[in-house]
DRENMARZA-793413 format. One record per residue (C-alpha): x, y, z. Coordinates in steps of 0.05 Angstrom, whole numbers, plus 32768, in hexadecimal, padded with zeros to 4 digits. Each point is the difference from the previous one (the first is absolute). Last residue first. Example, Ala and Ser with C-alpha at 12.3 -4.5 7.8 and 13.67 -1.06 7.14 Angstrom:
<pts>
81117FEB808F 7FE57FBB800D 
</pts>
This chain:
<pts>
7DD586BA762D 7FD980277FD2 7FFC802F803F 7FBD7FFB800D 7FE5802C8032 7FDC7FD2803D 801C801B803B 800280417FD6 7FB47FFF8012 8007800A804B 802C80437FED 7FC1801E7FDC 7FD27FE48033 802980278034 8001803F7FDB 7FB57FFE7FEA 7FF17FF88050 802D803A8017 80457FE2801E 800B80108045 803680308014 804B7FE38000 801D80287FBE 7FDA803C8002 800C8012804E 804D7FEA7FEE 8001802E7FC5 7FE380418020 80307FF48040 80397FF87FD4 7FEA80417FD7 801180057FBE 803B80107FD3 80017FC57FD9 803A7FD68018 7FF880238049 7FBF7FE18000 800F7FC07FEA 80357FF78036 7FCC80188039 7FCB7FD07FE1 80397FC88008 800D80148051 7FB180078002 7FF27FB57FDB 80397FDF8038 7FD580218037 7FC37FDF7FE7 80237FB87FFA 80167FEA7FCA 7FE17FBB7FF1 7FDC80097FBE 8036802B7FE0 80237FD17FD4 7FBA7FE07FE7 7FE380447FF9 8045800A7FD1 7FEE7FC67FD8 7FC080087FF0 800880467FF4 80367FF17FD1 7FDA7FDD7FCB 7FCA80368006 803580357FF1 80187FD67FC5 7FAE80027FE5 800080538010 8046800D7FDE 80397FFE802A 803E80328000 7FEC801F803B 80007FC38020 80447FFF7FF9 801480468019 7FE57FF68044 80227FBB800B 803880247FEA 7FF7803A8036 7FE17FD18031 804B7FD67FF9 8028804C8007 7FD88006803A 80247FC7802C 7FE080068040 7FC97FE07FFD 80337FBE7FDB 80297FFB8043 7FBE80088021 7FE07FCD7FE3 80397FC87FF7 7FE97FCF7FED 7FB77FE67FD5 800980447FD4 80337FDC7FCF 7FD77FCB7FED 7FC280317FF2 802C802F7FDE 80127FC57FC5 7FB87FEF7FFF 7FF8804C7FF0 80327FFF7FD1 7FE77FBE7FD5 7FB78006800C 800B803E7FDB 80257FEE7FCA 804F80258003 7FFA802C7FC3 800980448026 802B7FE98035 7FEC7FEB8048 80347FC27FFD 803C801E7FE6 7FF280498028 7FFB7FD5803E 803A7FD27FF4 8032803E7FF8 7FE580238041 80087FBE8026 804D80027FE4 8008803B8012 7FE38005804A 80297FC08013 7FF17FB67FF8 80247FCA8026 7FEF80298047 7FD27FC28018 7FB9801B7FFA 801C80217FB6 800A7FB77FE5 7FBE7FDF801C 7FDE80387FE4 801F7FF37FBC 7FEE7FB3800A 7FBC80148008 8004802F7FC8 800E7FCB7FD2 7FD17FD78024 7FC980297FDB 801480037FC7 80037FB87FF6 80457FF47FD3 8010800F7FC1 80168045800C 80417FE68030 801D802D802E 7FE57FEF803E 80047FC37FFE 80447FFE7FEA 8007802B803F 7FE37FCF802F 80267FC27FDF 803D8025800E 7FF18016803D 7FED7FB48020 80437FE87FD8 802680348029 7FD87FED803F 801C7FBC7FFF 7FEA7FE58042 80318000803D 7FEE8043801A 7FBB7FE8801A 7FBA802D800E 800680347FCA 80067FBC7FBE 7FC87FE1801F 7FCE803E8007 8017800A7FB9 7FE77FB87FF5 7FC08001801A 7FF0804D7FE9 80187FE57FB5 7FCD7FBE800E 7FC6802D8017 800B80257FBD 80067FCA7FD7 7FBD7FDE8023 7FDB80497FE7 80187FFC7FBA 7FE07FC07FF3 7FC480207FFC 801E80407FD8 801B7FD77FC8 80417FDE7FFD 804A800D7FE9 801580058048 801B7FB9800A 803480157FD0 8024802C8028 7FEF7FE4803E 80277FB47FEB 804D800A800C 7FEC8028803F 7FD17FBE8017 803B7FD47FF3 8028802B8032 7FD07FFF803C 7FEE7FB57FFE 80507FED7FFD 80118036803B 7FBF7FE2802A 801C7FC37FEF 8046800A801C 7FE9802D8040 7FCC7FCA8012 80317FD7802E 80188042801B 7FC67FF28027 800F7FE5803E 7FC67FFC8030 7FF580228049 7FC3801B7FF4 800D803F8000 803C7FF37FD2 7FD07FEF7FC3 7FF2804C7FF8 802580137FCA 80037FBA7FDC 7FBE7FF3800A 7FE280427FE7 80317FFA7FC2 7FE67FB87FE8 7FC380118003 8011803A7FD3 802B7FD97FDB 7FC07FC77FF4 7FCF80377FEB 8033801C7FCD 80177FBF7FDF 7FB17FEB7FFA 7FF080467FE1 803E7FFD7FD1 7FE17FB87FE9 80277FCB800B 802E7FD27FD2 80277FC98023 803A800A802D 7FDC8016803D 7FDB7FB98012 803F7FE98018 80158038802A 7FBA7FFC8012 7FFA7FB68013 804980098027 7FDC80448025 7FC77FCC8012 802C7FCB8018 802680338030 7FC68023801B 7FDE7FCB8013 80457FEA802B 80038046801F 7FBA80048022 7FF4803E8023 7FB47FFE7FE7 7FFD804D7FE0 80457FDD7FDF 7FDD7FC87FE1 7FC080297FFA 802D80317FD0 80257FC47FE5 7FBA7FDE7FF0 7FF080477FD9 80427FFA7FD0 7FE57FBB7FF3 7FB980147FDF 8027803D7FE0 80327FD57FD8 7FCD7FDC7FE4 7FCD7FBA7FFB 80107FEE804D 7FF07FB58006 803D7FF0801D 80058045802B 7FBD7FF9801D 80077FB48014 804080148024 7FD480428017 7FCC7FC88024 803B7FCE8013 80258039802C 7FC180238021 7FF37FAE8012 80487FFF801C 7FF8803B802B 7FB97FF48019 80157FBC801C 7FEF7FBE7FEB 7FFF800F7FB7 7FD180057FC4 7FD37FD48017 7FF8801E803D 7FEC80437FD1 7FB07FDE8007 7FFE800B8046 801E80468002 7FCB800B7FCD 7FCC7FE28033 8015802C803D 800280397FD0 7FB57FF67FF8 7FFA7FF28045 8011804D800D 803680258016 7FF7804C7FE8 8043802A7FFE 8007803D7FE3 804C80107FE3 802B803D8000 804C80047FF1 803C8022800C 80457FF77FEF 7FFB800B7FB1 801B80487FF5 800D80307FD4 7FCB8024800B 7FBC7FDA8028 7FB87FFF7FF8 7FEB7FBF8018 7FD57FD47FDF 7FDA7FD28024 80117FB08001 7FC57FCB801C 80057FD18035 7FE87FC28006 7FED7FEA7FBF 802B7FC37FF1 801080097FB5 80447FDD8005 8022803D7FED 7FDD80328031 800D7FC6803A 804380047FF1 800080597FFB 7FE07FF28046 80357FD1801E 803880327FE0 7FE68042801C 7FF97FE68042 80487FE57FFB 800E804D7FF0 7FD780198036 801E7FDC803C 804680147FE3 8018801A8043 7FDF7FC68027 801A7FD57FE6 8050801B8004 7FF4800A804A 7FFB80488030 7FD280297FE0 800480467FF7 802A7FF67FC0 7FC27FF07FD5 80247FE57FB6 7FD8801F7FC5 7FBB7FD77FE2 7FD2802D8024 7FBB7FDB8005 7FB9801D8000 7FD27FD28017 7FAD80137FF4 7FCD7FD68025 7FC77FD67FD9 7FD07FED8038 7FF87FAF7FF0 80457FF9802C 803F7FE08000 802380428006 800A7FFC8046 802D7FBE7FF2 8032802E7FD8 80427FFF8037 802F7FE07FCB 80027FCD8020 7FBF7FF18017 7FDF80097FB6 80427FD37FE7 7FEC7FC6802A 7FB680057FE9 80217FF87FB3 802F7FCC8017 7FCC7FD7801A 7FCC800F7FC1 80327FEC7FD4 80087FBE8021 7FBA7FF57FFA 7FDF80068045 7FCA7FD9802C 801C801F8042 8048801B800D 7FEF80328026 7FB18000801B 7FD4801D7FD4 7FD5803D8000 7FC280167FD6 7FEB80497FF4 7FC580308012 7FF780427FDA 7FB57FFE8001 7FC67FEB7FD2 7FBC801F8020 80228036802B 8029801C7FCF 7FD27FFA7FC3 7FD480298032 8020802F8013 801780107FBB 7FB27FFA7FEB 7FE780338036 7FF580377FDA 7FF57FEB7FBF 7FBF7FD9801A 7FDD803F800E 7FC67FFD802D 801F8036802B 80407FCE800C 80007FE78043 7FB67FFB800F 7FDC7FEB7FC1 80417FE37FDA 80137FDC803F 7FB77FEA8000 7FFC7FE57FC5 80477FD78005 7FEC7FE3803F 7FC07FE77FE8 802E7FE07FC8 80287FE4802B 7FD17FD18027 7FD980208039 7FEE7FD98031 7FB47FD7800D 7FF380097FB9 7FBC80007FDC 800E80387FD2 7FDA803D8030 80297FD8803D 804880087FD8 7FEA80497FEE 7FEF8013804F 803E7FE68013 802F80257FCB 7FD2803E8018 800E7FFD8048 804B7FEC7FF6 800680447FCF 7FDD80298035 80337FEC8037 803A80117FCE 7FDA80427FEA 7FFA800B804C 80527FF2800C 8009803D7FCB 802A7FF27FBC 8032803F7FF1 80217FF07FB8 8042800E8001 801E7FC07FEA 800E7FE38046 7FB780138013 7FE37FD47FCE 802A7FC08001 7FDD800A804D 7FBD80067FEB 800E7FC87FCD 801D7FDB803C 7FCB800E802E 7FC67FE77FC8 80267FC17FFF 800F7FF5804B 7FBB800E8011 7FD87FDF7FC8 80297FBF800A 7FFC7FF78053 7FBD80067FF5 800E7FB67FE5 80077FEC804C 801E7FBA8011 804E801B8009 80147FC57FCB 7FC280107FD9 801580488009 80487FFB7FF2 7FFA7FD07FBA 7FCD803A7FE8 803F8034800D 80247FD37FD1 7FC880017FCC 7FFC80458005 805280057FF1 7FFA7FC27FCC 7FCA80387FD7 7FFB7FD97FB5 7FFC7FB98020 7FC77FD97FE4 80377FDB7FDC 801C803B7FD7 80487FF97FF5 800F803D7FC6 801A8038802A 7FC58027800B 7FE37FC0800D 80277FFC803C 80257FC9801E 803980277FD7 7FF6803C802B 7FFC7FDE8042 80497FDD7FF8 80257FC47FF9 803D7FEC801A 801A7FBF7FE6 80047FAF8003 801E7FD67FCC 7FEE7FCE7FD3 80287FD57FC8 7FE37FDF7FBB 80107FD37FDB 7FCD7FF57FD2 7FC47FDA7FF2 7FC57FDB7FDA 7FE07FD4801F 7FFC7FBA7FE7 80157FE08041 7FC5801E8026 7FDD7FE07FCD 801E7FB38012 7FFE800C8045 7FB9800D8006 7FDC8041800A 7FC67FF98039 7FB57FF27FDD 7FCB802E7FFA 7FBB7FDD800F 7FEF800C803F 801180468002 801F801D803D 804A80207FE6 7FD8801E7FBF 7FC4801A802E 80388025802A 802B801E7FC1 7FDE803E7FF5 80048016804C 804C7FFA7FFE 801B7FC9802B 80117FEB8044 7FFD7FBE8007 7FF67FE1804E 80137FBA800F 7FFA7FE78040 7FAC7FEA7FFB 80187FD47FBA 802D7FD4802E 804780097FF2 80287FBF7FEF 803080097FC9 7FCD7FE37FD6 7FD280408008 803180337FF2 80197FDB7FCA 7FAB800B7FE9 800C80478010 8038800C7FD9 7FDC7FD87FCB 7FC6802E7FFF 802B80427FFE 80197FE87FC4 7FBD7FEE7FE1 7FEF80488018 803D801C7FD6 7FEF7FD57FBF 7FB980118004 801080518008 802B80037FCA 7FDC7FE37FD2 7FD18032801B 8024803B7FF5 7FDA80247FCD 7FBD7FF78031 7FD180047FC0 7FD67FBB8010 80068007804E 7FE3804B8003 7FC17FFA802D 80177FBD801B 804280138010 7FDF80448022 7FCB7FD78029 80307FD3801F 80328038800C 7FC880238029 7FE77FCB801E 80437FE2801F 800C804C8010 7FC08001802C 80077FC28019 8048800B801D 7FEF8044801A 7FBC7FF2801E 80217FC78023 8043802B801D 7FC880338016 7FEC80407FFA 800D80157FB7 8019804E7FF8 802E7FEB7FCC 7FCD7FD57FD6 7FC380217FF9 8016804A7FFF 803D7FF77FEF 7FF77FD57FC3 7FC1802F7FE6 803880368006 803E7FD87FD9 7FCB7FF27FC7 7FE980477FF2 7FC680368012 7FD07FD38026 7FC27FFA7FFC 7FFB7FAD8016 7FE47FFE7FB2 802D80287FD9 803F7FDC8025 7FE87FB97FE9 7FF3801D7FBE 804B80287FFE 801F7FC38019 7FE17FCA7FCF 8016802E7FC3 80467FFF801A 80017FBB7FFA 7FEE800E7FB0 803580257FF6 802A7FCF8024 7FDB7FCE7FCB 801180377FC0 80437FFA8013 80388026802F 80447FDF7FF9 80107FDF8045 80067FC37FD6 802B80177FC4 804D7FE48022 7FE27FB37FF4 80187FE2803B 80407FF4800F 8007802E8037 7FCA7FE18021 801E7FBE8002 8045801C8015 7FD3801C803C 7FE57FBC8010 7FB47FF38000 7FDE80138042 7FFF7FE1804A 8035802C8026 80037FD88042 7FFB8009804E 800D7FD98032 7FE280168045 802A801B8040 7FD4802C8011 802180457FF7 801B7FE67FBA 7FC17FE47FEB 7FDE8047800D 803780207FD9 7FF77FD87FC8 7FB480128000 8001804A8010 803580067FC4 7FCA7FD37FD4 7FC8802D801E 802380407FE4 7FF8802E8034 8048800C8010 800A800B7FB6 801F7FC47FD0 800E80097FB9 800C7FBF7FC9 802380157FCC 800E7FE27FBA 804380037FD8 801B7FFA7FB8 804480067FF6 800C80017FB1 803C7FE78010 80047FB88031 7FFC7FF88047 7FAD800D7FFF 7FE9802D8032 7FCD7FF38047 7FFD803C8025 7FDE7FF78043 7FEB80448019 800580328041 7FCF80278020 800D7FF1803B 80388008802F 80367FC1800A 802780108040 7FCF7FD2802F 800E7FBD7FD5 7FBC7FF37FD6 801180037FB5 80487FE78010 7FE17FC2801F 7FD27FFF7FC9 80397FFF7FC9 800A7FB57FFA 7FB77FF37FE4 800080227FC7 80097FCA7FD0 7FB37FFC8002 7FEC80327FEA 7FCE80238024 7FBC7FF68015 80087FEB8048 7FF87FBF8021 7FF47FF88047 800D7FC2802E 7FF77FED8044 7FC6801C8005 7FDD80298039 7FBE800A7FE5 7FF280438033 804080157FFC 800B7FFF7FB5 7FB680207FFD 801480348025 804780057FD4 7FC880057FC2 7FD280368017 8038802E8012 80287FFB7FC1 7FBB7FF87FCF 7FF3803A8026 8043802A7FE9 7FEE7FDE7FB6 803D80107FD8 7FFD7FB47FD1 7FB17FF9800C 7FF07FC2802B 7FE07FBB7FFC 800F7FD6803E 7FFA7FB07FEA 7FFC7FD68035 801D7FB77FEF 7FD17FD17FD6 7FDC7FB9800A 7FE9801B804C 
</pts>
């Protein structure tokens, strides 16, 4: 022999698995080479030690920002597992043969970009498929490949197969720079390989199908030093982590002839079992039995009858078993009334799975990752680390049914690890919102692990070593490139959500800082509510925050000196000045130590003054009356000044809509204000009137039906009619020419 065996597989290939570790027996070598990078060697004794449970991943990530990773998944049937682990159980070396990871990270980022040439690929699979009859790529593959009978027939067959598909698509493969630098790799591991002393006959390479004819040729040549030299690449570091069935799915973006892991796992079991009825039985039993759980009633005779059928459809397409999709057709025949609707839960469920990865403590971990798996075990949240999303509710108050300090606040120190993980952008668990008074001691969160968050985690180590000072670093970063007052109010929110005094300090200094220059009275507002809700209800977490009391007092006071004249403005603007008068009276209610005599004052100037916007004139006015500053008198006095004969239109009725957002009942029952009302839009002409109507429909929109009779009931006794009469007349349905009539004031023109 010139050249080592070469064993051409597909990446998830349960018979590639099987086929291959026969073939490892039967060849015995002393050496195997996997496709894999090769600075990946020190973590196969991790990937095969007893408490490591597939699937799990390589992740290979550069040390500097942008991070930019690349995974490499393992399943139990994955033939490069089977092969490590093979080595491992006889005592055989074993080596990752492909191009470094920091070599593939350096690569140009556009190469998994789809082109015309993987267009083009594609091509070759749908003509190859079209002509064995079959209805996709992944089926003909099954049927020829996964059901293969031999270790030979395997290892040809693939050889062939790759041979044929680099040949049929060579010229527009979009990775074949790629692909010739890799293989040249691959050759000069072999050819060390070689010098080191192993006979061609011990070495076995186990490669992808597409690279076999590249590692054989005559005429390709082994990388020398000088271009492996001129690589380009970065530093890069690896670790291993859980993976799961989902993400080996397509449906979850990793293809690789892989988009049902749970079948193909169940395929793994019946080669290793040495039936492939095995397959149809266990599959068609578990949709049956997905099925019954989900109140659906599935008979043992349809489940007979389905077997029958998947056998009789593998035999009529020149199968020997049934490949999935003969089980697919005749689940929807037998278990679903011919309707695939009916059984597609059962059988995403069965085809993909909720299987997970495990690791050993302490195994192939960032820092990061250490302390964040030291923290799930802690704070008792290991059974969440699942691909099931599970709800937690947490109650941040002190348990006094326990016995220690720890284990009293359980839920608080919950709280803080995911509120860090929230800030750092690891998704792992998810807030709710809670509907709660007065109160912020309980919270609801869903939490989902997944490798996804396994990779952000990842990508925070650079950040910090622990997920307490990389939550600190990412709202440092936040606060220093914060462009308002409102950006670093919200990192003391998550700084206190968090539990962490210190970020709290620097960003309360940036703010105090940041306060003295000009801000809008929306900004102001935002940031003193903010402000408020932490200061009222930082205690539940344990954090001081008198801290805030000074700035939230500075904030608060410069946006009284500004409402006044923050409300000339039109209607759009309008709506932020009201949000930022509910802000800031909600402010001024909740804590004794702001200046709620400058808060009134700049209410009732407000209120008073004709230049401003109408309508948060009577804003403010409600404001006033909701807290007992205005009495009967003095609202009586502002109505007939602002719904006077003269007032514009616009200008009385904006002035009512302002007014009418507080205070409903207080106002329902008031019927000296429906009187003037009343009498003002008596005094309209038919254009004013219009004016108004837009207005008042505005004010009214959101009363509620029983709101309309309590008015009608007013405006009856005002003119001597029936309350009943009024309401029905007031709520019924508008006639067609009556609501096209009021659509088209929507568009009057006001000369405005």
């Amino acid at each position: 022999m010139t050249h080592p065996y070469v064993f051409g597989i597909r990446h998830l290939s349960p018979a590639g698995a099987w086929h291959l570790r026969q073939f490892l027996t039967e060849k015995k070598p002393r050496l195997v080479l996997v496709e894999g990078p090769g600075d990946f060697n020190e973590l196969m004794a991790d990937i095969t030690r007893p408490e490591t449970k597939p699937p799990i991943a390589i992740l290979a990530y550069t040390k500097e920002a942008p991070v930019r990773t690349v995974l490499y998944p393992f399943a139990e049937y994955s033939p490069e597992y089977q092969a490590i682990c093979w080595c491992k159980e006889q005592g055989v070396e074993c080596r990752f043969m492909d191009l470094p990871s920091g070599v593939f990270l350096a690569l140009p980022s556009g190469r998994q970009e789809r082109t015309e040439g993987e267009e083009e690929r594609m091509g070759v699979y749908e003509r190859l498929d079209r002509q064995a009859g079959e209805d996709g790529h992944e089926t003909f593959w099954e049927r020829v490949m996964e059901h293969a009978q031999d270790a030979d027939g395997y290892c040809e067959g693939a050889a062939l197969f790759g041979f044929g598909l680099r040949e049929a698509g060579q010229e527009q493969d979009p990775e074949r720079a790629e692909t010739l630098v890799r293989e040249a790799f691959m050759r000069l591991r072999i050819r060390e390989a070689l010098e080191e002393g192993f006979a061609p006959e011990e070495i076995v390479a186990v490669t992808g199908a597409y690279h076999v004819s590249g590692l054989l040729s005559e005429d390709a040549l082994p990388m020398t030093e000088e271009e492996l030299a001129s690589l380009p690449r970065v530093e890069a570091s690896h670790t291993l982590m859980p993976y799961s069935y989902y993400r080996l799915s397509a449906r979850a973006g990793y293809g690789a002839g892989n988009k049902a892991p749970a079948y193909y796992s169940l395929l793994w079991e019946a080669l290793q079992r040495g039936d492939l009825q095995y397959v149809p039985q266990v599959y068609l039993s578990r949709i049956a039995g997905y099925q019954r759980e989900h109140g659906t009633p599935v008979s043992s005779a349809e489940v007979i009858e389905a077997v029958r059928l998947a056998n009789s459809l593998a035999g009529l397409r020149g199968g020997k078993s049934p490949v999935l999709r003969d089980l697919r057709d005749a689940a929807v025949t037998c278990l679903g009334g011919g309707r695939f609707s009916a059984v597609s839960l059962a059988m995403a469920d069965t085809e993909i799975g909720t299987a997970i990865g495990a690791l050993p403590e302490g195994v192939s971990r960032t820092s990061i990752q250490e302390d964040f798996y030291r923290q799930l075990k802690e704070w008792k949240l290991e059974k969440y680390r699942d691909i099931t999303a599970q709800d937690l509710p947490l109650d941040l108050r002190e348990n006094r049914n326990v016995s220690s300090r720890k284990a009293a606040f359980l839920d608080l120190h919950r709280s803080f690890l995911l509120h860090r993980l929230r800030v750092l952008g690891i998704h792992f668990a998810v807030p709710q919102k809670v509907n709660q008074d007065n109160a912020t001691w309980a919270e609801h969160w869903v939490v989902r692990w997944t490798p996804e968050a396994e990779i952000e985690l990842v990508e925070a180590a650079l950040k910090g070593d622990t997920v307490e000072q990389a939550a600190s670093f990412a709202m440092k970063e936040r606060v220093e490139t914060a462009p308002g007052m409102g950006e670093i109010a919200g990192v003391i929110e998550d700084a206190f959500a968090c539990g962490m005094a210190s970020a709290v300090a620097y960003a309360t200094a940036a703010l105090q800082a940041m306060a003295v220059d000009a801000a809008s009275l929306e900004e102001l507002a935002a940031t003193a509510d903010r402000l408020s809700v932490v200061v009222q209800y930082g205690d539940i977490r344990h954090l001081d925050a008198a801290p805030l009391a000074p700035i939230l007092c500075q904030i608060f006071y410069r946006a009284c000196l500004i409402l006044p004249g923050a409300c000339v403005c039109d209607d759009a603007a309008g709506k932020g000045m009201v949000t930022a008068a509910e802000q800031l009276n909600r402010a001024a209610l909740a804590h004794d130590f702001l200046d709620s005599r400058a808060w009134l004052d700049a209410l009732e100037e407000t209120a008073k003054r004709d230049d401003l916007n109408t309508k948060l004139s009577g804003f403010a006015a409600a404001i006033l009356l909701e807290r007992g500053c205005m009495d009967g008198g003095q609202l009586n006095l502002e109505v007939r000044r602002r719904l006077s004969k003269g007032v514009p239109a616009e200008l009385g009725a904006g002035w009512f809509e302002g007014l009418a957002m507080k205070n409903r009942y207080a106002l329902i029952a008031r019927l000296s204000l429906w009187e003037s009302l009343d009498a003002y839009l008596d005094t309209l002409d038919e254009e004013d009137f219009k004016r108004a109507l837009v207005f008042l429909r505005r004010a009214f929109a959101d009363f509620t039906a029983m709101e309309r009779d309590e008015i009608a009931e007013n405006l009856g006794e005002i003119w001597g009619l029936n309350g009943l009469q009024v309401s029905e007349s007031v709520n019924q349905v508008l006639q067609e020419t009556e609501q096209k009539m009021v659509e088209s004031l929507e568009e009057f023109d006001f000369d405005f």
